[in-house]
C-alpha positions as CSV (number, residue, x, y, z in Angstrom):
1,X,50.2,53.7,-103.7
2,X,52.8,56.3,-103.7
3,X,56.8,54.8,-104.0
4,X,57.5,55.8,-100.1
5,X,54.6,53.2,-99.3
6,X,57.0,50.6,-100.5
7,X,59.9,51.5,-98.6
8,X,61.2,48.1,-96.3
9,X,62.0,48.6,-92.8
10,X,65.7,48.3,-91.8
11,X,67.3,46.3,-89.2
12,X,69.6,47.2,-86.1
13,X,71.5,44.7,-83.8
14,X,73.9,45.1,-81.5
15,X,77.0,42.6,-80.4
16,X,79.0,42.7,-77.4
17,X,81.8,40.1,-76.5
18,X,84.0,41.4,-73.6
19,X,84.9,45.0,-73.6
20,X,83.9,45.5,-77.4
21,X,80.7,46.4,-78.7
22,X,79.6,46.4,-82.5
23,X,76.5,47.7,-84.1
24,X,75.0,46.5,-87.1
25,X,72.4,48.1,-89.6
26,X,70.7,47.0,-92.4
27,X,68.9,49.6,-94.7
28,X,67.5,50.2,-97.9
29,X,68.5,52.7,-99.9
30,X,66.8,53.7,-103.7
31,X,69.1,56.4,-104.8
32,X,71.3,56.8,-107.2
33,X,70.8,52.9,-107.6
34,X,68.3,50.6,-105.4
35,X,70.6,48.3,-102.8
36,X,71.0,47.0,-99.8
37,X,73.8,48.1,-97.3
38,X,74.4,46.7,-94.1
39,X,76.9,48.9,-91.8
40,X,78.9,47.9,-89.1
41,X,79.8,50.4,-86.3
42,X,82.0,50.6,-83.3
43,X,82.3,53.3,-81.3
44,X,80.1,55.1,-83.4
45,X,82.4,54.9,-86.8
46,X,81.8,52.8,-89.7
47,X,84.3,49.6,-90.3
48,X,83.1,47.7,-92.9
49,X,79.5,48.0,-95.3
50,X,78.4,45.2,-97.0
51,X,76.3,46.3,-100.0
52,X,73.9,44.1,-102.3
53,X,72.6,46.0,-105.5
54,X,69.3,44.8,-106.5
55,X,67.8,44.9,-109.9
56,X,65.3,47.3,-110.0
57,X,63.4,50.1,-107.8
58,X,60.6,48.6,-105.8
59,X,57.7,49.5,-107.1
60,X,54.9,47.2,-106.2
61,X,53.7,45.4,-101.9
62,X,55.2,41.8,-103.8
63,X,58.4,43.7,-104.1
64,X,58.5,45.4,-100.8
65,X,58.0,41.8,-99.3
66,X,60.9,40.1,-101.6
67,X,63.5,43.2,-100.6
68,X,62.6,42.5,-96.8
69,X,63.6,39.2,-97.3
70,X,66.7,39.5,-98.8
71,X,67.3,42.4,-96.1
72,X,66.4,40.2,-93.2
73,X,69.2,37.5,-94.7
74,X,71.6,39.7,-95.2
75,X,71.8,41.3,-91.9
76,X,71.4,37.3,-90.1
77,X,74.3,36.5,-92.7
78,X,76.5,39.7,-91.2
79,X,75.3,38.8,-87.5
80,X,76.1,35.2,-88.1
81,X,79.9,36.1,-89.5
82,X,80.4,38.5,-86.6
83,X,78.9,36.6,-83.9
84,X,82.5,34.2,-84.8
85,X,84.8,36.1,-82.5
86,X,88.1,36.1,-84.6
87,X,86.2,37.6,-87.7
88,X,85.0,40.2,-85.3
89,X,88.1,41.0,-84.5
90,X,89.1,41.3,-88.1
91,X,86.7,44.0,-88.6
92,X,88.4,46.4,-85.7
């Protein structure tokens, strides 16, 4: 299989408390170094990335599968932080 059959699908989620609305994007990314980045938005702009390197490219399903994992927890981890109204606050 060809390295872009490995790639893991990203996460979106969206928060609103109120009047203010966040987004929240988790996404692999392989270049220059293989990592995980989870972005969070409000209207539209970027306030704060959260960014996991990870140790090596993914180059195998097994891999794929372990790098949607630790994608799936980090964006629950960022959701769960946020979802505490005075962090999200912080973040604006």
């Amino acid at each position: 299989m060809a390295q872009a059959d490995y790639i893991p699908a990203g996460r979106t989620s969206r928060i609103v408390q109120g009047s203010t609305e966040i987004q929240i994007q988790t996404e692999f990314a392989s270049r220059p170094n293989p990592r995980l980045t989870t972005s969070i938005f409000s209207k539209g702009q970027v306030m704060h990335k959260v960014e996991q390197e990870l140790q090596s490219q993914i180059t195998s399903f097994e891999d794929k599968i372990r790098v949607e994992d630790k994608l799936r927890k980090q964006h629950f981890e960022v959701l769960k932080t946020l979802k505490d109204e005075k962090k999200l606050q912080s973040f604006l």
